[in-house]
CHARMM-style PDB file with segment names, atoms N, HN, CA, C and O in Angstrom:
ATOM      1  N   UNK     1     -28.848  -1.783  30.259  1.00  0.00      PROA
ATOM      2  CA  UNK     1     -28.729  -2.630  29.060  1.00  0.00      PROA
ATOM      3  C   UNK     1     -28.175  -1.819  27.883  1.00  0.00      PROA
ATOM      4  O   UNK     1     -27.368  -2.369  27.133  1.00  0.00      PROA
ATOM      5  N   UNK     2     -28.575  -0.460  27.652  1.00  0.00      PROA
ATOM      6  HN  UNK     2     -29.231  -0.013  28.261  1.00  0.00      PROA
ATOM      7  CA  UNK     2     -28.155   0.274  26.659  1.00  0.00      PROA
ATOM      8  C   UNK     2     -27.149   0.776  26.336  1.00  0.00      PROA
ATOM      9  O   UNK     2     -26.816   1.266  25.257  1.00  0.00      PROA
ATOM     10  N   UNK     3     -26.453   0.636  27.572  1.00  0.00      PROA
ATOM     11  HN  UNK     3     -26.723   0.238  28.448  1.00  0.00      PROA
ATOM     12  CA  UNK     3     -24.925   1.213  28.352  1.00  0.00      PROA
ATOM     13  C   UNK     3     -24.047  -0.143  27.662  1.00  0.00      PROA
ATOM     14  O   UNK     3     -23.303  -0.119  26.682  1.00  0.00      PROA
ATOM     15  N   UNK     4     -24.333  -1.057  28.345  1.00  0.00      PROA
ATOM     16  HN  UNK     4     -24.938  -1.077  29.141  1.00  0.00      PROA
ATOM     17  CA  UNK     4     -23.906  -2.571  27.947  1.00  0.00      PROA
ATOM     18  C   UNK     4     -23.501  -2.179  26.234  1.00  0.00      PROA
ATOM     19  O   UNK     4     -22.385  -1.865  25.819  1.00  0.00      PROA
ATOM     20  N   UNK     5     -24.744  -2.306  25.452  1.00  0.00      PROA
ATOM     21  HN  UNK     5     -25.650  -2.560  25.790  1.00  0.00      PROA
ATOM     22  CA  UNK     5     -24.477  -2.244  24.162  1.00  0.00      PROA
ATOM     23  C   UNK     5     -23.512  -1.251  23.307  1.00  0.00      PROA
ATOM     24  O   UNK     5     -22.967  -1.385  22.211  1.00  0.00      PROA
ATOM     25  N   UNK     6     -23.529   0.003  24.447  1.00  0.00      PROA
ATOM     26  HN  UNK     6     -23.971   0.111  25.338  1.00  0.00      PROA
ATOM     27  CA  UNK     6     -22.791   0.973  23.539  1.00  0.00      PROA
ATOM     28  C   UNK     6     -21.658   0.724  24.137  1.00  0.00      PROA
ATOM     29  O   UNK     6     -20.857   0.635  23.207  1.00  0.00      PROA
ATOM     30  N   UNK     7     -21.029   0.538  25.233  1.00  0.00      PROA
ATOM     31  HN  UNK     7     -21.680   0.611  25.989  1.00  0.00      PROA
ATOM     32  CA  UNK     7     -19.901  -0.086  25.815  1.00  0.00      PROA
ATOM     33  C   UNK     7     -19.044  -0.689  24.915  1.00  0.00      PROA
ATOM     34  O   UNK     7     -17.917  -0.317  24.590  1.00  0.00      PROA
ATOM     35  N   UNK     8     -19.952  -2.085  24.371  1.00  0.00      PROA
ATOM     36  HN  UNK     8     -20.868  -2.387  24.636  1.00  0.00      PROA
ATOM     37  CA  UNK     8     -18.659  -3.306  23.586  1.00  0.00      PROA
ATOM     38  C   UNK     8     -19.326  -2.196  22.305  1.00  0.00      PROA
ATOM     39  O   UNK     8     -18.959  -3.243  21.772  1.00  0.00      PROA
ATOM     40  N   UNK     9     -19.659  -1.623  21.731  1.00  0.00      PROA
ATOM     41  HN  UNK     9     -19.957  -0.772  22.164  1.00  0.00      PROA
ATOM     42  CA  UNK     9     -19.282  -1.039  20.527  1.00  0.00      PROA
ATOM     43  C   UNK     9     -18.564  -0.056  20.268  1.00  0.00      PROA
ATOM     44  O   UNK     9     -18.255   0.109  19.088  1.00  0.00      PROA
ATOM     45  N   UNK    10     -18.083   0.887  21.277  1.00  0.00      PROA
ATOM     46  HN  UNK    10     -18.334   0.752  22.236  1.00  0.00      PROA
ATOM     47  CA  UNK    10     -16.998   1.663  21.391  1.00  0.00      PROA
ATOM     48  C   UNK    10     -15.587   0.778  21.873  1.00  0.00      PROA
ATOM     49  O   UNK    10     -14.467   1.192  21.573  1.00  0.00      PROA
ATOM     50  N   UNK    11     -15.754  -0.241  22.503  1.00  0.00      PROA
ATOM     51  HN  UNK    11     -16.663  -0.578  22.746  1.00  0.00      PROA
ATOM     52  CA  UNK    11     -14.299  -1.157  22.503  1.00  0.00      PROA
ATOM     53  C   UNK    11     -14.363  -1.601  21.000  1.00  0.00      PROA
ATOM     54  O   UNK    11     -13.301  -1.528  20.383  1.00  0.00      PROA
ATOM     55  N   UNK    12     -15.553  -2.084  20.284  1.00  0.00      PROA
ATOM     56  HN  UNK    12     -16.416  -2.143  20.786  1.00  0.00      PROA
ATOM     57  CA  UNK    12     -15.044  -3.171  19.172  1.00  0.00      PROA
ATOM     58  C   UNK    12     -14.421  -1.288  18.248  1.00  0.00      PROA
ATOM     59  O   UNK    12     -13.211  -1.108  18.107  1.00  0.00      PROA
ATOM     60  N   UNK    13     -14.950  -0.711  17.998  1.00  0.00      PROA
ATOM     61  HN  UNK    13     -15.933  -0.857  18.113  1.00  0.00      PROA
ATOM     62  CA  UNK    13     -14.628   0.367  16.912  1.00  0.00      PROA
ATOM     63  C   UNK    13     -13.494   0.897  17.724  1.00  0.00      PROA
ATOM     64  O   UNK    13     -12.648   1.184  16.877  1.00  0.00      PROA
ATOM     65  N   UNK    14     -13.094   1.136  18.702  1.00  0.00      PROA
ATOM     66  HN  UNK    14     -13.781   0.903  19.390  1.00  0.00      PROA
ATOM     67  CA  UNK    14     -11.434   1.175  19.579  1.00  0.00      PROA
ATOM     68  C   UNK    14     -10.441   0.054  18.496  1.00  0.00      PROA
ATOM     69  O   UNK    14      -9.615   0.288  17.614  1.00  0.00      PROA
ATOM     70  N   UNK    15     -11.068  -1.377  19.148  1.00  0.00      PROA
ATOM     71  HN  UNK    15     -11.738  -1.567  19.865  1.00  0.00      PROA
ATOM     72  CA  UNK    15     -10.389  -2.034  18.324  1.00  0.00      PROA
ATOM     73  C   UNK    15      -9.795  -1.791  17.236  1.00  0.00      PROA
ATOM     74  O   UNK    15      -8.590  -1.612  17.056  1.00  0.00      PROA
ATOM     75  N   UNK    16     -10.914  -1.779  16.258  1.00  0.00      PROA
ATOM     76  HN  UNK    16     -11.893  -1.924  16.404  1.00  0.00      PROA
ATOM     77  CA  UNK    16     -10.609  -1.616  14.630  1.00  0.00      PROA
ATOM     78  C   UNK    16      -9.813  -1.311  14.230  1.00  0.00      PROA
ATOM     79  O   UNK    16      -9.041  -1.966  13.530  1.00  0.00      PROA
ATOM     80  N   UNK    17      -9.682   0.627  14.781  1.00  0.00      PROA
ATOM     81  HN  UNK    17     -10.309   1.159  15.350  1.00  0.00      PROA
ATOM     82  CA  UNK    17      -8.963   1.725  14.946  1.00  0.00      PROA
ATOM     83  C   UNK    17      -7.454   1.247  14.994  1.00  0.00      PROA
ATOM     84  O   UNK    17      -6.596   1.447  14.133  1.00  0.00      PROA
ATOM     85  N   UNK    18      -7.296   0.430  16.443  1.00  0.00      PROA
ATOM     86  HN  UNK    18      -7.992   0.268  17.142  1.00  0.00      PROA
ATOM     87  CA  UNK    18      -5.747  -0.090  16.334  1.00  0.00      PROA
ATOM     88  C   UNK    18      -5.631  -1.009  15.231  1.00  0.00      PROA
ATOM     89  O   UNK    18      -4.972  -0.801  14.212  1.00  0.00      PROA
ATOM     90  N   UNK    19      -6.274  -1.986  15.479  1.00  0.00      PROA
ATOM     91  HN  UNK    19      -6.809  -2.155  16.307  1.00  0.00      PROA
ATOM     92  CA  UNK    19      -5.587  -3.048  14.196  1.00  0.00      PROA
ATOM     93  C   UNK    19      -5.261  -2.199  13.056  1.00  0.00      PROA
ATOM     94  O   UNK    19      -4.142  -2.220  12.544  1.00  0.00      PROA
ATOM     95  N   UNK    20      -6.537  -1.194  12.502  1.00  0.00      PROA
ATOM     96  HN  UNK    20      -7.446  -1.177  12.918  1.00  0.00      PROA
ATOM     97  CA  UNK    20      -5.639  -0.864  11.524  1.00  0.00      PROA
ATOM     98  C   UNK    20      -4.685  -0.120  11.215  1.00  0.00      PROA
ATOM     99  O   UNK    20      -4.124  -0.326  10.138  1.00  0.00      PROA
ATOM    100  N   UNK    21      -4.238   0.955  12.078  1.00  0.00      PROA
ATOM    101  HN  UNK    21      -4.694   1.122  12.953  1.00  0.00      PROA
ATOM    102  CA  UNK    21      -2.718   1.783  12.405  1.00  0.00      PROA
ATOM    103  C   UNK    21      -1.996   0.751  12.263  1.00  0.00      PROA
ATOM    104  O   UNK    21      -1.306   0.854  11.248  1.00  0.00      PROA
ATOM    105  N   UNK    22      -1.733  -0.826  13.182  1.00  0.00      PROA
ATOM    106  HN  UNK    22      -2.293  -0.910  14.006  1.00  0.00      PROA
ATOM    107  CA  UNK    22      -0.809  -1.561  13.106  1.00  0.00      PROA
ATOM    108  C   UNK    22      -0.371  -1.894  11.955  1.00  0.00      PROA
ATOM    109  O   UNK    22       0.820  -1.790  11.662  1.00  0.00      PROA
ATOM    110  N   UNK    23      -1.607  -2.503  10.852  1.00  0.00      PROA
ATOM    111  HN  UNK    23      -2.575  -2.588  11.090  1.00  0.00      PROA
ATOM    112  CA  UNK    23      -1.953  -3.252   9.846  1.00  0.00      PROA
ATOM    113  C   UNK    23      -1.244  -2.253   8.680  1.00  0.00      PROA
ATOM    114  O   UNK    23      -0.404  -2.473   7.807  1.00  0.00      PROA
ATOM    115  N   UNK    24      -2.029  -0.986   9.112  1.00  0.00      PROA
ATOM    116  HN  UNK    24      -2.711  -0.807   9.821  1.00  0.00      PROA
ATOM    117  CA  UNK    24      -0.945   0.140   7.707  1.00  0.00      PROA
ATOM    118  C   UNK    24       0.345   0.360   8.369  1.00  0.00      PROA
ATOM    119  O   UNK    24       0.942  -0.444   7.653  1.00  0.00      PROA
ATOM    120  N   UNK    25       0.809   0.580   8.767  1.00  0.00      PROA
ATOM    121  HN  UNK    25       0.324   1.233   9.349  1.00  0.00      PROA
ATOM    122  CA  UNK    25       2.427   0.087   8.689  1.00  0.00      PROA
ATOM    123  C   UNK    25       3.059  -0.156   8.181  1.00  0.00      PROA
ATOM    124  O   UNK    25       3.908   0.406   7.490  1.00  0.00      PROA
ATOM    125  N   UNK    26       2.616  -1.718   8.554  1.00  0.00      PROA
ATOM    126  HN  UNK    26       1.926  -2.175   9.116  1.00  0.00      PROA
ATOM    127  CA  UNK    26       2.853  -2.720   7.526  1.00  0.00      PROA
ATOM    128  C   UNK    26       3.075  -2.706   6.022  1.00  0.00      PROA
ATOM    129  O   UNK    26       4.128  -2.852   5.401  1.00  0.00      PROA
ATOM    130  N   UNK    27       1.779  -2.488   5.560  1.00  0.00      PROA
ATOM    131  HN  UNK    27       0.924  -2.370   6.064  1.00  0.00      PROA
ATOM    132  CA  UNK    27       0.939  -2.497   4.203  1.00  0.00      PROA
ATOM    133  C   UNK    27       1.455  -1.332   3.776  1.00  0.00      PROA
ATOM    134  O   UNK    27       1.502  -1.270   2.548  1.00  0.00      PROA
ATOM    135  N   UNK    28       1.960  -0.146   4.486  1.00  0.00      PROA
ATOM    136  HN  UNK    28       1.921  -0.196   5.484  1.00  0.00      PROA
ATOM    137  CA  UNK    28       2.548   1.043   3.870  1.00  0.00      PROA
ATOM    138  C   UNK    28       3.555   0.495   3.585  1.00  0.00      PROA
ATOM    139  O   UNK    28       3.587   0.403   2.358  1.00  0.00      PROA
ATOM    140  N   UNK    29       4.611  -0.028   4.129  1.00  0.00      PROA
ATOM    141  HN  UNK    29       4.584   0.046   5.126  1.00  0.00      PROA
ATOM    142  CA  UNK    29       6.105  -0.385   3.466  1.00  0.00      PROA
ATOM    143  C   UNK    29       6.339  -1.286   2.202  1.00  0.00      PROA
ATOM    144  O   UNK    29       7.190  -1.296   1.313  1.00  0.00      PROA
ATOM    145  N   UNK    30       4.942  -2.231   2.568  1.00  0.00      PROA
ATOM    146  HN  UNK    30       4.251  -2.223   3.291  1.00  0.00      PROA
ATOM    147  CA  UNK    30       4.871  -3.249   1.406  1.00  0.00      PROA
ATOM    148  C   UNK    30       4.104  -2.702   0.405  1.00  0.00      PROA
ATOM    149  O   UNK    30       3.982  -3.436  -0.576  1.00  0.00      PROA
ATOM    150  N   UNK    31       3.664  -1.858   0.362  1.00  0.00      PROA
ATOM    151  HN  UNK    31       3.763  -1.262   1.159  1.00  0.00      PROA
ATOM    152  CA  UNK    31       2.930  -0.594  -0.883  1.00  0.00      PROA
ATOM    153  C   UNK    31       4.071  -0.059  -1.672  1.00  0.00      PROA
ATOM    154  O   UNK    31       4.455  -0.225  -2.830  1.00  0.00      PROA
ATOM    155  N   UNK    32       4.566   0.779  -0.447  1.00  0.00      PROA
ATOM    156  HN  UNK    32       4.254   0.914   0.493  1.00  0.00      PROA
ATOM    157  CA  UNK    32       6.147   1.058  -1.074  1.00  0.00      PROA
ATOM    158  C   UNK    32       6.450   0.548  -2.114  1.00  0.00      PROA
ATOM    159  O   UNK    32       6.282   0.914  -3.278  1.00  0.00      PROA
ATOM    160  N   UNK    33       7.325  -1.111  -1.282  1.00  0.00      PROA
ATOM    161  HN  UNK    33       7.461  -1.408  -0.337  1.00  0.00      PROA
ATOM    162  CA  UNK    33       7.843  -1.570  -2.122  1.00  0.00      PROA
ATOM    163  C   UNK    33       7.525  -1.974  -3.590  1.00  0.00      PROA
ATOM    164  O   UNK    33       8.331  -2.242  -4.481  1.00  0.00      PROA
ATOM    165  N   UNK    34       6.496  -1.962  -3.627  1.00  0.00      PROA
ATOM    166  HN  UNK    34       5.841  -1.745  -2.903  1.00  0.00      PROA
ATOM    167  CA  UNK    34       5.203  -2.785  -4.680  1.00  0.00      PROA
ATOM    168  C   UNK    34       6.115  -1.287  -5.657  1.00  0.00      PROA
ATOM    169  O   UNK    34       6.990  -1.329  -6.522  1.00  0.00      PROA
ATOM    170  N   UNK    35       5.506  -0.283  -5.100  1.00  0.00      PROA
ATOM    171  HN  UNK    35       4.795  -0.249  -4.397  1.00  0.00      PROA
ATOM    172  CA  UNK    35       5.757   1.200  -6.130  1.00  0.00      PROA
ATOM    173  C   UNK    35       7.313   1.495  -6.882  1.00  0.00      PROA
ATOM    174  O   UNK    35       7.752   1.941  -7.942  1.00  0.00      PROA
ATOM    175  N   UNK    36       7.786   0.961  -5.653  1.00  0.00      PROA
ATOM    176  HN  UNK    36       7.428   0.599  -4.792  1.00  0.00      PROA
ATOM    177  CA  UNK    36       9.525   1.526  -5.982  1.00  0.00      PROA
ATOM    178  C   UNK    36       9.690   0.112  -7.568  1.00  0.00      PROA
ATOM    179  O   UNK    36      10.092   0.563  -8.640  1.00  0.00      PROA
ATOM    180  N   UNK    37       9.409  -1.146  -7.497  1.00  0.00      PROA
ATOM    181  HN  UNK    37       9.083  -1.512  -6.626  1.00  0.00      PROA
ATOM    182  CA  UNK    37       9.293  -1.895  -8.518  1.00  0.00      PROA
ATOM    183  C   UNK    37       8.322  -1.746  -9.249  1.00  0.00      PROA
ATOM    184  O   UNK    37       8.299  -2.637 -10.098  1.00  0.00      PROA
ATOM    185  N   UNK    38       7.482  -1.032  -9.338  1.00  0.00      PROA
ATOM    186  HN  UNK    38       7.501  -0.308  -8.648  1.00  0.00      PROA
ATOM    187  CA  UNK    38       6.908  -0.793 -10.730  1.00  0.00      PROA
ATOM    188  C   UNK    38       7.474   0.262 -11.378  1.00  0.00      PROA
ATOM    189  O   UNK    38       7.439   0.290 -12.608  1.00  0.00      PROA
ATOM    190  N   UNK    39       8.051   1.239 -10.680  1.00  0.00      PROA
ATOM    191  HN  UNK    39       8.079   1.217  -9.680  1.00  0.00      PROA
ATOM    192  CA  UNK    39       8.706   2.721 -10.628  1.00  0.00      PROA
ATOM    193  C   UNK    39      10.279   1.928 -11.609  1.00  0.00      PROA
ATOM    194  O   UNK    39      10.954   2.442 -12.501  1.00  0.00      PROA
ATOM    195  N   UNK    40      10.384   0.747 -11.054  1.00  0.00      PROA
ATOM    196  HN  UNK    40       9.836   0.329 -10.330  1.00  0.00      PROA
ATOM    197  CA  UNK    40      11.430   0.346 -11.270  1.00  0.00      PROA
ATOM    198  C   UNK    40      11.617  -0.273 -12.951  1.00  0.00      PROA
ATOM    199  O   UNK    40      12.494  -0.080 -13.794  1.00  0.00      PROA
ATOM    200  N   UNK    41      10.465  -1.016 -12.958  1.00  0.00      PROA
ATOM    201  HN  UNK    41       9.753  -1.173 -12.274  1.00  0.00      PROA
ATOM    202  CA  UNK    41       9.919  -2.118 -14.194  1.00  0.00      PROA
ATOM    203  C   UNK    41       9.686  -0.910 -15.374  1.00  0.00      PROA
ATOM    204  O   UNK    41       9.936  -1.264 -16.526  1.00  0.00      PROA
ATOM    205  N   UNK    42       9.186   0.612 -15.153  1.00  0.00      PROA
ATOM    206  HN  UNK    42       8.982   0.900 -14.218  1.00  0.00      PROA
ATOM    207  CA  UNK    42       8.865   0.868 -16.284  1.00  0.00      PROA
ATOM    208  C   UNK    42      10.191   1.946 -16.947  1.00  0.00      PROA
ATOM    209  O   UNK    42      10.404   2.332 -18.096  1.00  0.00      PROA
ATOM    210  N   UNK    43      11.000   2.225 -15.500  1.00  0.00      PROA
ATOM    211  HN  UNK    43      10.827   1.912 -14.566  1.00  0.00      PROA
ATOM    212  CA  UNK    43      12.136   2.574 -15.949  1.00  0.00      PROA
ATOM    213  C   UNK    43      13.359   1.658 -16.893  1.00  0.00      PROA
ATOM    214  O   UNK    43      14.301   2.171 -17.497  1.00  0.00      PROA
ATOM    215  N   UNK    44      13.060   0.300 -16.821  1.00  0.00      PROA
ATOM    216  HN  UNK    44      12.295  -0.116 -16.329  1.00  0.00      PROA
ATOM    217  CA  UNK    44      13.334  -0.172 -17.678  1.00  0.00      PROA
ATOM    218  C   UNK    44      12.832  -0.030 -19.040  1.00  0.00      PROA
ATOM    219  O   UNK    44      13.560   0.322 -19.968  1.00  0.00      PROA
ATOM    220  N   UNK    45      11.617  -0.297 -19.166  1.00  0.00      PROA
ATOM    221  HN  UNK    45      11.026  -0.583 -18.412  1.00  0.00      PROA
ATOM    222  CA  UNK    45      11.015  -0.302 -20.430  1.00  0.00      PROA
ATOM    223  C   UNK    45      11.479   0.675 -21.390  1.00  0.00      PROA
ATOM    224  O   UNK    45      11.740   0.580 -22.589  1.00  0.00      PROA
ATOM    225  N   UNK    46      11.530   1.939 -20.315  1.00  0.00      PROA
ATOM    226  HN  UNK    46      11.318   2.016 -19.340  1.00  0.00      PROA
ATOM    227  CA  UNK    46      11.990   3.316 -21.292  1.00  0.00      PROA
ATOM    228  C   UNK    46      13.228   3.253 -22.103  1.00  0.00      PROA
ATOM    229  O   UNK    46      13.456   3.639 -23.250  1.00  0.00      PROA
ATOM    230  N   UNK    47      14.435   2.301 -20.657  1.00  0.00      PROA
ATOM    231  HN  UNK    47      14.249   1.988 -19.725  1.00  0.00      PROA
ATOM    232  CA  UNK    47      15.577   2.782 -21.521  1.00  0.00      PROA
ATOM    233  C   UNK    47      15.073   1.450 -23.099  1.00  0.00      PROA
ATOM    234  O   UNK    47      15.351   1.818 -24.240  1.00  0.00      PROA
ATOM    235  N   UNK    48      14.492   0.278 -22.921  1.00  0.00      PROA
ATOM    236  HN  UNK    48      14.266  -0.021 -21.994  1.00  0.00      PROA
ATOM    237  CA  UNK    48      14.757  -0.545 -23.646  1.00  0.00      PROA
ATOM    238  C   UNK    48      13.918  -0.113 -25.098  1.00  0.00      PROA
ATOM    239  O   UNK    48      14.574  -0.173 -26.137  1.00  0.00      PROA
ATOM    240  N   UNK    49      12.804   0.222 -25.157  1.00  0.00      PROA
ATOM    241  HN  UNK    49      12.270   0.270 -24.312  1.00  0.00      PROA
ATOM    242  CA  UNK    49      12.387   1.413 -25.822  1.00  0.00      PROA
ATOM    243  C   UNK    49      13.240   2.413 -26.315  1.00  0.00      PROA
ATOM    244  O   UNK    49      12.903   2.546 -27.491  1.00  0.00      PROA
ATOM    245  N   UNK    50      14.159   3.192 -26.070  1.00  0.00      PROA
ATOM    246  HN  UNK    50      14.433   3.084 -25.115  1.00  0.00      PROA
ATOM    247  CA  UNK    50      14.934   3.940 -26.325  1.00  0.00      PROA
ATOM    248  C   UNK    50      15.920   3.397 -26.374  1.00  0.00      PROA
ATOM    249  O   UNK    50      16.621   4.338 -26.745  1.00  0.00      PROA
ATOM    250  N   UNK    51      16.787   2.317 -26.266  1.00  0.00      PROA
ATOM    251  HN  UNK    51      16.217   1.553 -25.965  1.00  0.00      PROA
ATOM    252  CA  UNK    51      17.700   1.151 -27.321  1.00  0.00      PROA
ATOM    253  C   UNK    51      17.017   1.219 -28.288  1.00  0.00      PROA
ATOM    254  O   UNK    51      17.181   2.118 -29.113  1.00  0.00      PROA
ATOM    255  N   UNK    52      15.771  -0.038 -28.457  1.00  0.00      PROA
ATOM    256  HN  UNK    52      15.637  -0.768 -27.786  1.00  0.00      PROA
ATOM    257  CA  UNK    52      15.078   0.051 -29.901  1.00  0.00      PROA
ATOM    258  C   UNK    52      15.229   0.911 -31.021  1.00  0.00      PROA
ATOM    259  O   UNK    52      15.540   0.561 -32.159  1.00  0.00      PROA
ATOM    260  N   UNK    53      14.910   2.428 -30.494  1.00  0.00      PROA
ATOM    261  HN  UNK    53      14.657   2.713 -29.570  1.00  0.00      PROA
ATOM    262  CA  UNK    53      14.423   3.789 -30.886  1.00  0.00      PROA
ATOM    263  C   UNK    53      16.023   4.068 -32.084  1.00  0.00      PROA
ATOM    264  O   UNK    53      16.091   4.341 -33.282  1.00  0.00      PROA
ATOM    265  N   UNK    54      16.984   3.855 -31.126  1.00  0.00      PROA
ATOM    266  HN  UNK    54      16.928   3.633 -30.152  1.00  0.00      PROA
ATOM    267  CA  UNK    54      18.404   3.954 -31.591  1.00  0.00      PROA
ATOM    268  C   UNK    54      18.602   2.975 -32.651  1.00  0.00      PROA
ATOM    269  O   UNK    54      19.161   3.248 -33.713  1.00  0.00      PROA
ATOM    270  N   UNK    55      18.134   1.827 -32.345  1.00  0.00      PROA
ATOM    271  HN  UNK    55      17.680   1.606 -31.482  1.00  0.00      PROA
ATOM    272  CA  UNK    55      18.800   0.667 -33.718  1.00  0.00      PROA
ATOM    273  C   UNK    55      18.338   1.188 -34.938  1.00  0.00      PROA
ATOM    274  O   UNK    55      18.983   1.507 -35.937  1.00  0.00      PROA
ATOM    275  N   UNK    56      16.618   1.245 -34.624  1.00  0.00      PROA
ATOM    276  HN  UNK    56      16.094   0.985 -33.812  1.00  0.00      PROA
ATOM    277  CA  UNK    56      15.999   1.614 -35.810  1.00  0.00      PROA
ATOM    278  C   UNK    56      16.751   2.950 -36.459  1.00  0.00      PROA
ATOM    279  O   UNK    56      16.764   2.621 -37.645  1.00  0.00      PROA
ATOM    280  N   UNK    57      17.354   4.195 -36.403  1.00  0.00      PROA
ATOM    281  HN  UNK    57      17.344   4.462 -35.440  1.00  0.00      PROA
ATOM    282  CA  UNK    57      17.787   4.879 -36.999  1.00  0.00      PROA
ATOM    283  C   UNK    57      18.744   4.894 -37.594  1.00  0.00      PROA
ATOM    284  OT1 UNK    57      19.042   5.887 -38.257  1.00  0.00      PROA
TER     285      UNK     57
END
């Protein structure tokens, strides 16, 4: 019986294990992307900030 129990709990935590390698993958590229556009959004700000910076003088 004890065998039984530790059995499906080393398959379910096996499991896990894969889903989540698969799952970050994924979620790594779409992290990425998330970064490269914020990376992106505040490189704007700077130059537009630094337009501003220019009028005012």
């Amino acid at each position: 019986m004890m065998q039984n129990v530790i059995t499906i709990a080393v398959i379910i935590v096996v499991g896990i294990v894969v889903l989540n390698l698969v799952f970050w993958n994924k979620n790594k590229k779409a992290f990425n992307d998330a970064k490269q556009q914020k990376i992106a959004e505040r490189q704007a700000q700077r130059e537009q900030a630094e337009e501003y910076r220019q009028k005012d003088k």
